[in-house]
C-alpha positions in Angstrom: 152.8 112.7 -120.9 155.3 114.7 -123.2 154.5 114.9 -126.5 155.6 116.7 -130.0 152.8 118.7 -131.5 154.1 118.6 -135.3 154.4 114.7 -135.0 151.0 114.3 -133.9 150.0 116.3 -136.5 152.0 114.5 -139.0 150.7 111.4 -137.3 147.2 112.2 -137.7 148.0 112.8 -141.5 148.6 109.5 -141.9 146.4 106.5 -143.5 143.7 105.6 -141.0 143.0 102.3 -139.5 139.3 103.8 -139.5 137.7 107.3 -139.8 134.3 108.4 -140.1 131.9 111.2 -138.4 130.7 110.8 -135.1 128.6 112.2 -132.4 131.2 112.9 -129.6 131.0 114.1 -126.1 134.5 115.1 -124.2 134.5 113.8 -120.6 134.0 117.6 -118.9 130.6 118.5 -117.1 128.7 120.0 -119.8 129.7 119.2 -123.0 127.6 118.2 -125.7 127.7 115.7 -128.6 129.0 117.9 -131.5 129.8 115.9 -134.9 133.7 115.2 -135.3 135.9 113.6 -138.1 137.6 110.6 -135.6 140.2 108.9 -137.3 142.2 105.7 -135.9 145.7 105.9 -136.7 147.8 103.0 -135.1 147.2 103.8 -131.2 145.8 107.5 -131.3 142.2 108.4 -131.6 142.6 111.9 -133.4 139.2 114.4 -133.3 139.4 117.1 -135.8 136.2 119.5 -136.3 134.5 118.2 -139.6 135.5 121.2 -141.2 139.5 121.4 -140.2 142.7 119.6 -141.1 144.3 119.5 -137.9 143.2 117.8 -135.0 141.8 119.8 -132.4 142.7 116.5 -129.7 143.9 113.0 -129.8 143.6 110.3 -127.2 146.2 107.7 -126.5 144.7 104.1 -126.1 146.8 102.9 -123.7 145.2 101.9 -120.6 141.7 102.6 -121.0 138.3 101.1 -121.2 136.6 101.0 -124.1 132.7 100.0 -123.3 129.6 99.8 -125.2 126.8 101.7 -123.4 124.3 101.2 -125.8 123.4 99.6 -129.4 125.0 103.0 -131.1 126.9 104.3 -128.1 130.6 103.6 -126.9 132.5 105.3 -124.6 136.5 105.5 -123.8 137.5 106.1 -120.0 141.0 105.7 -118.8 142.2 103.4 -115.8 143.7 106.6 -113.9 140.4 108.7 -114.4 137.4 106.9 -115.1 135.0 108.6 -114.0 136.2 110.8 -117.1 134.1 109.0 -120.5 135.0 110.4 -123.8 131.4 109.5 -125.9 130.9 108.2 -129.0 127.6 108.0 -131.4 127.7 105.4 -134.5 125.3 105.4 -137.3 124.5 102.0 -136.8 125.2 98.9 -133.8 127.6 97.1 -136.8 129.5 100.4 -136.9 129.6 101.0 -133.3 131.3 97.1 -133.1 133.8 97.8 -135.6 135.3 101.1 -133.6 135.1 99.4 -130.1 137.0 96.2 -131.9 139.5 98.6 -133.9 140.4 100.3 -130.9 140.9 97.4 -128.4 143.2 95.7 -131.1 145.1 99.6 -131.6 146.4 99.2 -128.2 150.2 98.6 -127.6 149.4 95.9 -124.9 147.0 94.1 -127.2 149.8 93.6 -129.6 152.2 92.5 -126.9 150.0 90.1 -125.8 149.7 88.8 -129.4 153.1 88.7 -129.7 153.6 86.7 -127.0 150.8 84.4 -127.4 151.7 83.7 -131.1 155.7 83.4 -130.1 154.2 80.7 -127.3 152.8 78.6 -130.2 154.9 78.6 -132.3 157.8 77.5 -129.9 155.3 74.9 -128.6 154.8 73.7 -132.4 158.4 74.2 -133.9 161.1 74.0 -130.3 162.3 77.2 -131.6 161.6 81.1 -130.9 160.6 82.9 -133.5 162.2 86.0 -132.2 165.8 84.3 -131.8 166.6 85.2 -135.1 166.5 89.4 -134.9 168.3 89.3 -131.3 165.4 89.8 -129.2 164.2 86.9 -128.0 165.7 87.6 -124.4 164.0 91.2 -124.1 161.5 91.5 -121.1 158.8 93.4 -122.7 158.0 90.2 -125.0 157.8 87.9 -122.0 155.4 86.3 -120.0 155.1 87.8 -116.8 154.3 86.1 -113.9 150.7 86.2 -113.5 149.8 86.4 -116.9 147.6 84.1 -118.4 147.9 83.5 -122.4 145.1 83.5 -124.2 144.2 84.1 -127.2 144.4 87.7 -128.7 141.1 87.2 -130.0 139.4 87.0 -126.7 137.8 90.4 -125.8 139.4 92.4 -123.1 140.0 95.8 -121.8 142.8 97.8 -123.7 
């Protein structure tokens, strides 16, 4: 994936979603939990050393799993690499639910699937589209696709 290093950066400089220190373990044979600032910041996961202002990595959560391997303990692996877990340690179990529900909910396809299921509803409840109205309502990426079940985008599912 290409990316601009000064927008990330400016990215990461942004209001948070969620930040805190955590125990975290990158996904290489070998590495060790070290304490890192992780910050949310709409659909990046940016790690910064607890000591620095720029971020020495960020993950894009887009197709990945986020898991709870223990009471304190999540982990992020992505579709195309998973034997590859990024590791996370939490204070506490409630803080450890909060990240892995904050970052299933960052995801792009999460929203999408929002989107669509609230647009659904309220065509079902109204006979109109609520997205007639800024031109996009014919625009694939905010339709069902075959195959796709709607649920609700408060049912738990990998992001």
């Amino acid at each position: 994936m290409r990316f601009n290093e000064k927008e990330l950066v400016s990215l990461s400089r942004q209001p948070s979603e969620m930040a805190a220190e955590l125990g975290m373990r990158g996904p290489k044979k070998g590495d060790v939990v070290k304490k890192r600032l992780v910050k949310l910041v709409v659909n990046f996961l940016f790690y910064f050393r607890t000591d620095e202002e720029e971020p020495i990595g960020a993950l894009l959560l887009e197709q990945c799993r986020v898991e709870r391997e223990d009471s304190q303990t999540f982990s992020i692996a992505f579709l195309d690499e998973a034997e590859r877990k990024y590791l996370f340690e939490c204070d506490s179990e409630e803080q450890c639910g909060e990240w892995v529900d904050s970052i299933i909910k960052a995801s792009y396809e999460f929203m999408r699937k929002n989107l669509i299921f609230y647009r659904t509803e309220i065509h079902r409840l109204t006979g109109k589209d609520p997205l007639e109205q800024y031109g996009i309502s014919d625009e694939t990426r905010f339709q069902v696709s075959n195959g796709l079940q709607l649920m609700s985008p408060w049912v738990k599912y990998v992001a």
